[in-house]
N, CA, C and O atoms as a MOPAC input file, in Angstrom:
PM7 MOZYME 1SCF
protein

 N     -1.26300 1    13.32900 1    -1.61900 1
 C     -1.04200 1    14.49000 1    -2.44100 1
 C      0.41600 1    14.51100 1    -2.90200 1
 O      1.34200 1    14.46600 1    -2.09200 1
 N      0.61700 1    14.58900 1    -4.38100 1
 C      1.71600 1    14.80100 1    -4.64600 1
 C      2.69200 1    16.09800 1    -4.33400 1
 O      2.11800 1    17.17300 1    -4.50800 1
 N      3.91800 1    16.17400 1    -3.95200 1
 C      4.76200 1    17.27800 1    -3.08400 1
 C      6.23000 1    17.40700 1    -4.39700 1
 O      6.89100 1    16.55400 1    -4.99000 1
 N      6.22700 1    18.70500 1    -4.39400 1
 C      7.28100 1    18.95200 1    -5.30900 1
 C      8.79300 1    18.50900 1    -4.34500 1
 O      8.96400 1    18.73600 1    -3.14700 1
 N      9.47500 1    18.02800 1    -5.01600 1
 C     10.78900 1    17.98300 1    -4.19900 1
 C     11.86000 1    18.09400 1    -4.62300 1
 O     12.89500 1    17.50800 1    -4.30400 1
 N     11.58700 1    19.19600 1    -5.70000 1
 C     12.73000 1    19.50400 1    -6.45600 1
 C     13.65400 1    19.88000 1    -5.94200 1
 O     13.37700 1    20.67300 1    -5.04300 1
 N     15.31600 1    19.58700 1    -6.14700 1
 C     16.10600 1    20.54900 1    -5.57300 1
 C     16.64600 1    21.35900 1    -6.57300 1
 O     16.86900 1    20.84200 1    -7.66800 1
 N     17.02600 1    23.16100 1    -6.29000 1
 C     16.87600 1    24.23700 1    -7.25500 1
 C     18.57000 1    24.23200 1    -6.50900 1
 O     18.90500 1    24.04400 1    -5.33900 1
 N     19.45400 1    24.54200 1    -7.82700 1
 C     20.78700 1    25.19200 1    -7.29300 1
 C     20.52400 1    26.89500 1    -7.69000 1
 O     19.61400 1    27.31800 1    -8.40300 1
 N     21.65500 1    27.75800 1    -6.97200 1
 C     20.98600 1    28.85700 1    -7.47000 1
 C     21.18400 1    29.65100 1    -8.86700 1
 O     20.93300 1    30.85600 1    -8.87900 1
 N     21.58600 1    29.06400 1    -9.93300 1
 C     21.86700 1    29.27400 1   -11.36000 1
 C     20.50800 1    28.59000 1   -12.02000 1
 O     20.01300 1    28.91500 1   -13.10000 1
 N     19.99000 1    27.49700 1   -11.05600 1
 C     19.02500 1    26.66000 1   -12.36700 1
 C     17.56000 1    27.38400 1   -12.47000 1
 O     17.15300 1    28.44700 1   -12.00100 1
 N     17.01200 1    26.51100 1   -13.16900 1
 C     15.11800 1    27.50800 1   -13.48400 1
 C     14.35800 1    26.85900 1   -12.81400 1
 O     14.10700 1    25.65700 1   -12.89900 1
 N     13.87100 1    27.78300 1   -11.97200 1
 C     12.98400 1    27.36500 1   -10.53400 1
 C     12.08900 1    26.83900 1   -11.14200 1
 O     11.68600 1    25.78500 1   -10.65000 1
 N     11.53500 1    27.23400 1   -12.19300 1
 C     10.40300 1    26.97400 1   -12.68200 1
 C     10.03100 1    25.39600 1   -13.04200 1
 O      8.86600 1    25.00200 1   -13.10000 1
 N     10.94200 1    24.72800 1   -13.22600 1
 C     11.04300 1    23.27800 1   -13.65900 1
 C     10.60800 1    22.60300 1   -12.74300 1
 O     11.43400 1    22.59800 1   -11.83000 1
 N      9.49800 1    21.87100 1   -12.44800 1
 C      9.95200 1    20.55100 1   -11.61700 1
 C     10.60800 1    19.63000 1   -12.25900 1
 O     10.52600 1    19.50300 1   -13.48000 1
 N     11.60200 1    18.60800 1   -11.22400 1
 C     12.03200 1    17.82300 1   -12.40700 1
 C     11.65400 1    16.18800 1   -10.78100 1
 O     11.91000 1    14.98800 1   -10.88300 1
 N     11.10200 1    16.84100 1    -9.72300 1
 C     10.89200 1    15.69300 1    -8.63000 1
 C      9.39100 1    15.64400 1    -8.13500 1
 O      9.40700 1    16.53300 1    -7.28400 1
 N      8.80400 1    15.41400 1    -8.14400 1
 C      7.55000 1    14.82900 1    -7.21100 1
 C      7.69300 1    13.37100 1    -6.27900 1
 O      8.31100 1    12.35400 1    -6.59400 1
 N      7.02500 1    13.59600 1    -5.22100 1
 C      6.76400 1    12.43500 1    -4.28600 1
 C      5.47200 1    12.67100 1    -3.88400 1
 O      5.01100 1    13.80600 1    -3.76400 1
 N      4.52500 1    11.09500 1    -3.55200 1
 C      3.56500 1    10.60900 1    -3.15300 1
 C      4.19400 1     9.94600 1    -2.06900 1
 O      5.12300 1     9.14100 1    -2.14200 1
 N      3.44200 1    10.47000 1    -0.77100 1
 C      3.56000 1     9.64500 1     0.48000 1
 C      2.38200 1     9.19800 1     0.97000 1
 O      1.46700 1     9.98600 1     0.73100 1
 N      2.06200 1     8.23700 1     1.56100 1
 C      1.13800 1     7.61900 1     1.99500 1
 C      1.47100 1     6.84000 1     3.21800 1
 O      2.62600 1     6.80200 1     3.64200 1
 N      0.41100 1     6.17200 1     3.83900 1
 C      0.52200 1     5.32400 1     5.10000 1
 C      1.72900 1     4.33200 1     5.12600 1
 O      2.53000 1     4.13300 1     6.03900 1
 N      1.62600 1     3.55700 1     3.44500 1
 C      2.81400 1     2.63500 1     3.68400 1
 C      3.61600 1     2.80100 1     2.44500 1
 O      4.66600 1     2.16300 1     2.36200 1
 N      3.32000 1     3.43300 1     1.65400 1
 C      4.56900 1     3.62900 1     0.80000 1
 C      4.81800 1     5.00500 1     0.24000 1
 O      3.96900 1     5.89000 1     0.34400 1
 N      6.36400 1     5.25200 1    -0.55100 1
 C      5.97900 1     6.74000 1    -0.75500 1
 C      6.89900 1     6.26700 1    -2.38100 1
 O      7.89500 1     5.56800 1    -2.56800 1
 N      6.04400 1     6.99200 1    -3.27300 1
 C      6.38600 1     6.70400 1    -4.56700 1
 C      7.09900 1     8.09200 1    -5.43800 1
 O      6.46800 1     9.14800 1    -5.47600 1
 N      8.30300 1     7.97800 1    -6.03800 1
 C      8.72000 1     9.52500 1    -6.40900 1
 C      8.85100 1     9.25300 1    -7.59700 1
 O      9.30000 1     8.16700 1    -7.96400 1
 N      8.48900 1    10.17000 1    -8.39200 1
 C      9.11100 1    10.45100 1   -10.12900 1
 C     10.13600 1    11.58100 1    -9.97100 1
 O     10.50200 1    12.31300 1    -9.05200 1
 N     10.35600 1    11.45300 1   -10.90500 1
 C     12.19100 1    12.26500 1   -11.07100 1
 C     13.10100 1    11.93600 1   -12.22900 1
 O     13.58000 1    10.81700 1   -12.41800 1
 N     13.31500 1    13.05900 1   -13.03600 1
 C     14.65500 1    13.10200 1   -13.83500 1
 C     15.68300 1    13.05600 1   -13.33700 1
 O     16.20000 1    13.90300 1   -12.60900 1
 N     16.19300 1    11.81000 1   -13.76200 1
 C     17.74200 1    11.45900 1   -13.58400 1
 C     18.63000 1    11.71500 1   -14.25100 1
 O     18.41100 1    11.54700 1   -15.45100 1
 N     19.98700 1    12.21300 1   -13.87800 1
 C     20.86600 1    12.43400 1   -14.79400 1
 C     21.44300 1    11.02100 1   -15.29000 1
 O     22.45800 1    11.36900 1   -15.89400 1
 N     21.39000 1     9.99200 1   -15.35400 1
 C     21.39800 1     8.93200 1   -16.26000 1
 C     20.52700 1     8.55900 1   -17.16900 1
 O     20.80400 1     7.64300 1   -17.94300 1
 N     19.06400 1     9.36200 1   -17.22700 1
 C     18.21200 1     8.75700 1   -18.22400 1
 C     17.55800 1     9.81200 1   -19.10900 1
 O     16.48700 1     9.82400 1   -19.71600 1
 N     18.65800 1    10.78900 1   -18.97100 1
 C     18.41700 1    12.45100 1   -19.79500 1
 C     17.08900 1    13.18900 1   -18.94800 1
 O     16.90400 1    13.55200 1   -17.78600 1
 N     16.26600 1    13.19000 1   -20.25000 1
 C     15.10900 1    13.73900 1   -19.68800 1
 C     14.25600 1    13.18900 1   -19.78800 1
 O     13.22600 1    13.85500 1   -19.88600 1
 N     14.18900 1    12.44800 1   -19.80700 1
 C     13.23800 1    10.75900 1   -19.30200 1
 C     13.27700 1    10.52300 1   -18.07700 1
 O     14.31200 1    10.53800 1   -17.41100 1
 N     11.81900 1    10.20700 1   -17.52600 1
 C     11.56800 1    10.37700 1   -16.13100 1
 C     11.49100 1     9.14700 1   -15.57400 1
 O     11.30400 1     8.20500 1   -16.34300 1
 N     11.57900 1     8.96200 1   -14.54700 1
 C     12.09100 1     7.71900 1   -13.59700 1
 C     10.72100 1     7.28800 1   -12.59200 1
 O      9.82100 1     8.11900 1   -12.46900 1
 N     10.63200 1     6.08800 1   -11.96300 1
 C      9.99800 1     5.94400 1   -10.96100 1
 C     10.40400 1     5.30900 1   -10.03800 1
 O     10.50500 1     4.11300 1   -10.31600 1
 N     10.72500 1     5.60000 1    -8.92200 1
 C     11.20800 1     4.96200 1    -8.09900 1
 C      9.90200 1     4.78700 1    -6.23400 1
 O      9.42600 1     5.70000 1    -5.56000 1
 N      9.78300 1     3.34300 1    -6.05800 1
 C      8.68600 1     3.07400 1    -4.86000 1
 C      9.21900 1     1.82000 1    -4.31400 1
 O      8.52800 1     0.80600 1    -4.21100 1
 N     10.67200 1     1.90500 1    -3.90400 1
 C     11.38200 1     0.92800 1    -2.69200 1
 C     10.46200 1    -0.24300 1    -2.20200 1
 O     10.63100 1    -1.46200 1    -2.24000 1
 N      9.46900 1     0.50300 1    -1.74600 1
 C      8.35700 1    -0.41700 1    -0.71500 1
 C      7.19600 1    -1.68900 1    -1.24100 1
 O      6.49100 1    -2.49900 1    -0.63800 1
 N      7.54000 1    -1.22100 1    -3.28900 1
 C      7.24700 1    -2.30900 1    -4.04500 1
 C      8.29000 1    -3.07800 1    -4.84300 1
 O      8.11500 1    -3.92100 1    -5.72300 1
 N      9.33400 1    -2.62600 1    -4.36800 1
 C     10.09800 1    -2.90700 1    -5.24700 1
 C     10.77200 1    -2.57500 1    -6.93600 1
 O     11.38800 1    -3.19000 1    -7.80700 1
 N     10.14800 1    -1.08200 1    -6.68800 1
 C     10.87700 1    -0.43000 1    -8.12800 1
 C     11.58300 1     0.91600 1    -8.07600 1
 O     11.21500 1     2.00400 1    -7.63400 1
 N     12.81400 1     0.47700 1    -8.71800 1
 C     14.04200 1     1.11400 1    -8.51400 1
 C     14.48900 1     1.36400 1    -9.75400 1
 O     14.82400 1     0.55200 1   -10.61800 1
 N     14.47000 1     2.94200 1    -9.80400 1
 C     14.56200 1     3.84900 1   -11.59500 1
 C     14.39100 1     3.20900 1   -12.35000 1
 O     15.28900 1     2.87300 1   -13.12200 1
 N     12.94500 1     2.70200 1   -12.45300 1
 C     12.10800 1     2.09700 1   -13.71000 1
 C     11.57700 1     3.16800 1   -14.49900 1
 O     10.56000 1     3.82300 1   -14.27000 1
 N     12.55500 1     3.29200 1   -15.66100 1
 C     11.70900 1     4.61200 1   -16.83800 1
 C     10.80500 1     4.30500 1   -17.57800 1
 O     10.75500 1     3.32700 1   -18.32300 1
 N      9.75200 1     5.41900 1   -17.36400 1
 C      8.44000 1     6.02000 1   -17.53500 1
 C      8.20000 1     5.81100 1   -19.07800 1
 O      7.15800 1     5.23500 1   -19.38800 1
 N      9.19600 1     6.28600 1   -20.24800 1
 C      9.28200 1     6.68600 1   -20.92300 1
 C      8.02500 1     7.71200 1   -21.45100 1
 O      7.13400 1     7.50100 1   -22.27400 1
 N      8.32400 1     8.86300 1   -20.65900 1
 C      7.61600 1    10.44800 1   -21.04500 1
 C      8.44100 1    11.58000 1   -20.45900 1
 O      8.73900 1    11.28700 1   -19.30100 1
 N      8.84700 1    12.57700 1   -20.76400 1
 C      9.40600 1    13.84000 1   -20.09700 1
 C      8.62000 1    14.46400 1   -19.48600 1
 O      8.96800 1    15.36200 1   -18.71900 1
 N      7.06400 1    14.04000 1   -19.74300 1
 C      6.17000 1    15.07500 1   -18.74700 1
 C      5.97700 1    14.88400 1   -17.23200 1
 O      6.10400 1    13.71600 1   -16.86600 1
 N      5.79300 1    15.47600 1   -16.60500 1
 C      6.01400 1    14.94400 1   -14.99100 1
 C      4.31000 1    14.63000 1   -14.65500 1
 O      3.79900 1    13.90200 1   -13.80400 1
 N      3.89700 1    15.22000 1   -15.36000 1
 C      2.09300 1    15.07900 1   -15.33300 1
 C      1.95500 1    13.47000 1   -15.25700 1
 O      1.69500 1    12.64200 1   -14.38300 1
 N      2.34400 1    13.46600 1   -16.97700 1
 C      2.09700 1    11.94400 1   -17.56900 1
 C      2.40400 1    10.94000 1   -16.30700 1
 O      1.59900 1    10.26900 1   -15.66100 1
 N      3.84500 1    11.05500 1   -16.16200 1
 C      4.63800 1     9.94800 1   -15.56500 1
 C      4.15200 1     9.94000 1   -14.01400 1
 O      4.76200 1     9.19300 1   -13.24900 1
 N      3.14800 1    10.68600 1   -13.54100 1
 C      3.00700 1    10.37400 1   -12.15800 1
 C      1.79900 1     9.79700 1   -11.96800 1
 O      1.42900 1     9.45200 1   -10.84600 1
 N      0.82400 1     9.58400 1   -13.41700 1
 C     -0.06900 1     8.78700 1   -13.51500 1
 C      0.11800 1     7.45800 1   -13.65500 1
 O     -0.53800 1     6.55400 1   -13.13700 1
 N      1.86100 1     7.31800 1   -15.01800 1
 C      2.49600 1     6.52700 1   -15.34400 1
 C      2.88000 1     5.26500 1   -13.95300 1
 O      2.74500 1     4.04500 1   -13.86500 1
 N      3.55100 1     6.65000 1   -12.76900 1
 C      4.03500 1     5.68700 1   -11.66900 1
 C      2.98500 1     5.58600 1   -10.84200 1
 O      3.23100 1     5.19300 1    -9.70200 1
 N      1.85900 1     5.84600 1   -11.12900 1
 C      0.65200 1     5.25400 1   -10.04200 1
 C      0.37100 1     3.73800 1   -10.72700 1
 O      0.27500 1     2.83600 1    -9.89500 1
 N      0.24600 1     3.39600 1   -11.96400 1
 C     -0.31600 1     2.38400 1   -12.80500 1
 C      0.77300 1     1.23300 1   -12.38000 1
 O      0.54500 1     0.04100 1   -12.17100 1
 N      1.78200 1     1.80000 1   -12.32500 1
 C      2.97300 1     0.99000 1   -11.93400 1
 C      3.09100 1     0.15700 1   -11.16400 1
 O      3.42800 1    -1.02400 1   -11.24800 1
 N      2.61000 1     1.20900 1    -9.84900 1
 C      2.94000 1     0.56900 1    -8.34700 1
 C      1.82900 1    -0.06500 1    -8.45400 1
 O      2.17000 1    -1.24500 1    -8.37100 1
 N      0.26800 1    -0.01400 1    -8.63800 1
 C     -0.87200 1    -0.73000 1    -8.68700 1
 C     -0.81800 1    -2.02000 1    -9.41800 1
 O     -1.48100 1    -3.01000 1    -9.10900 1
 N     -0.01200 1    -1.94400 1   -10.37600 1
 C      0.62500 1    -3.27700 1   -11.20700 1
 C      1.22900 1    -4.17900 1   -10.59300 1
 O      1.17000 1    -5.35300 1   -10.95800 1
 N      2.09000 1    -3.67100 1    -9.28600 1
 C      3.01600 1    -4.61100 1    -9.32400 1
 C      2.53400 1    -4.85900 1    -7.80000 1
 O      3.10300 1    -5.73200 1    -7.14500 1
 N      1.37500 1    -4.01300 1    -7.17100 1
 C      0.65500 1    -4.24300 1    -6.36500 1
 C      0.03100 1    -5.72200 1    -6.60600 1
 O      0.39600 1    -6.67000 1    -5.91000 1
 N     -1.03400 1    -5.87200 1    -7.74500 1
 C     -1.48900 1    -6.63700 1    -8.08500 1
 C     -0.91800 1    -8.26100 1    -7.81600 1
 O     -1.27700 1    -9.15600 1    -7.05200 1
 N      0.25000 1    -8.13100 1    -8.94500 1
 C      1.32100 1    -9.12100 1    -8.95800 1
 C      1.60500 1    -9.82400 1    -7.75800 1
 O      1.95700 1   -11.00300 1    -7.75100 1
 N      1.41300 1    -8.89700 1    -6.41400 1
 C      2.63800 1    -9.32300 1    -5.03000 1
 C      1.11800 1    -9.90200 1    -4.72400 1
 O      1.29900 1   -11.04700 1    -4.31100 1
 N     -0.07100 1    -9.66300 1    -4.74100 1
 C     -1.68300 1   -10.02400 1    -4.17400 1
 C     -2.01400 1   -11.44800 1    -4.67500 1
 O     -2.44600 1   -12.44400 1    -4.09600 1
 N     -1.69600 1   -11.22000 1    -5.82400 1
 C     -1.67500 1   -12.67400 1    -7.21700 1
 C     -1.12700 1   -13.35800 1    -6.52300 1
 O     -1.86500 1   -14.21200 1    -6.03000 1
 N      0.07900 1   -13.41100 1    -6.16500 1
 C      0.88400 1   -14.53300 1    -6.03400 1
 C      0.92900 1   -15.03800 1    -4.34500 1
 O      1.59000 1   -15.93000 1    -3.81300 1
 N      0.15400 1   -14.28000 1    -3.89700 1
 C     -0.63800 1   -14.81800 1    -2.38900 1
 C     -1.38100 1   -15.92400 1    -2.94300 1
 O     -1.10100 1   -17.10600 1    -2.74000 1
 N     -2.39100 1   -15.48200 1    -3.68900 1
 C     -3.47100 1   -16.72900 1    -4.26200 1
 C     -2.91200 1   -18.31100 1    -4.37600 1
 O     -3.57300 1   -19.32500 1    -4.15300 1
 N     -1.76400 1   -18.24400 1    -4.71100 1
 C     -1.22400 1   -19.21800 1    -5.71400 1
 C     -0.31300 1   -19.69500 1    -4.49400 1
 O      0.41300 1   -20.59100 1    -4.92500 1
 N     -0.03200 1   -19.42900 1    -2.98900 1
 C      0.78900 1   -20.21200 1    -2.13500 1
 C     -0.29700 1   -20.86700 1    -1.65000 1
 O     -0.16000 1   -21.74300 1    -0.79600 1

């Protein structure tokens, strides 16, 4: 289940998410606006190896479908290349 993990200072609009995280058994995958990539959303999942790879969407909806396709991609890739040793 995705978990908001926004952090709110107390001037900003609660209302925004601008963080989600997916945790699971072995990996935990987060989207998030970075202040380096405006408001273009990020994906970041260490445990596959992707580190603020942008989404290119501002929606947090989009991009957490975006960073599921991602990690399953590059899931794939690391499975693939078992085959081939």
């Amino acid at each position: 289940m995705w978990v908001n993990r926004t952090s709110y200072s107390k001037s900003s609009d609660k209302s925004e998410i601008r963080t989600m995280q997916l945790t699971t058994q072995h990996l935990t995958l987060t989207v998030t606006k970075h202040i380096d990539f405006g408001e273009e959303i990020i994906a970041v999942c260490h445990d596959v190896g992707i580190d603020r790879a942008p989404l290119g969407t501002d929606n947090i909806d989009d991009a957490k479908d975006m960073a599921l396709a991602l990690v399953r991609a590059k899931l794939k890739t690391m499975t693939d290349s078992l085959n081939m040793a």
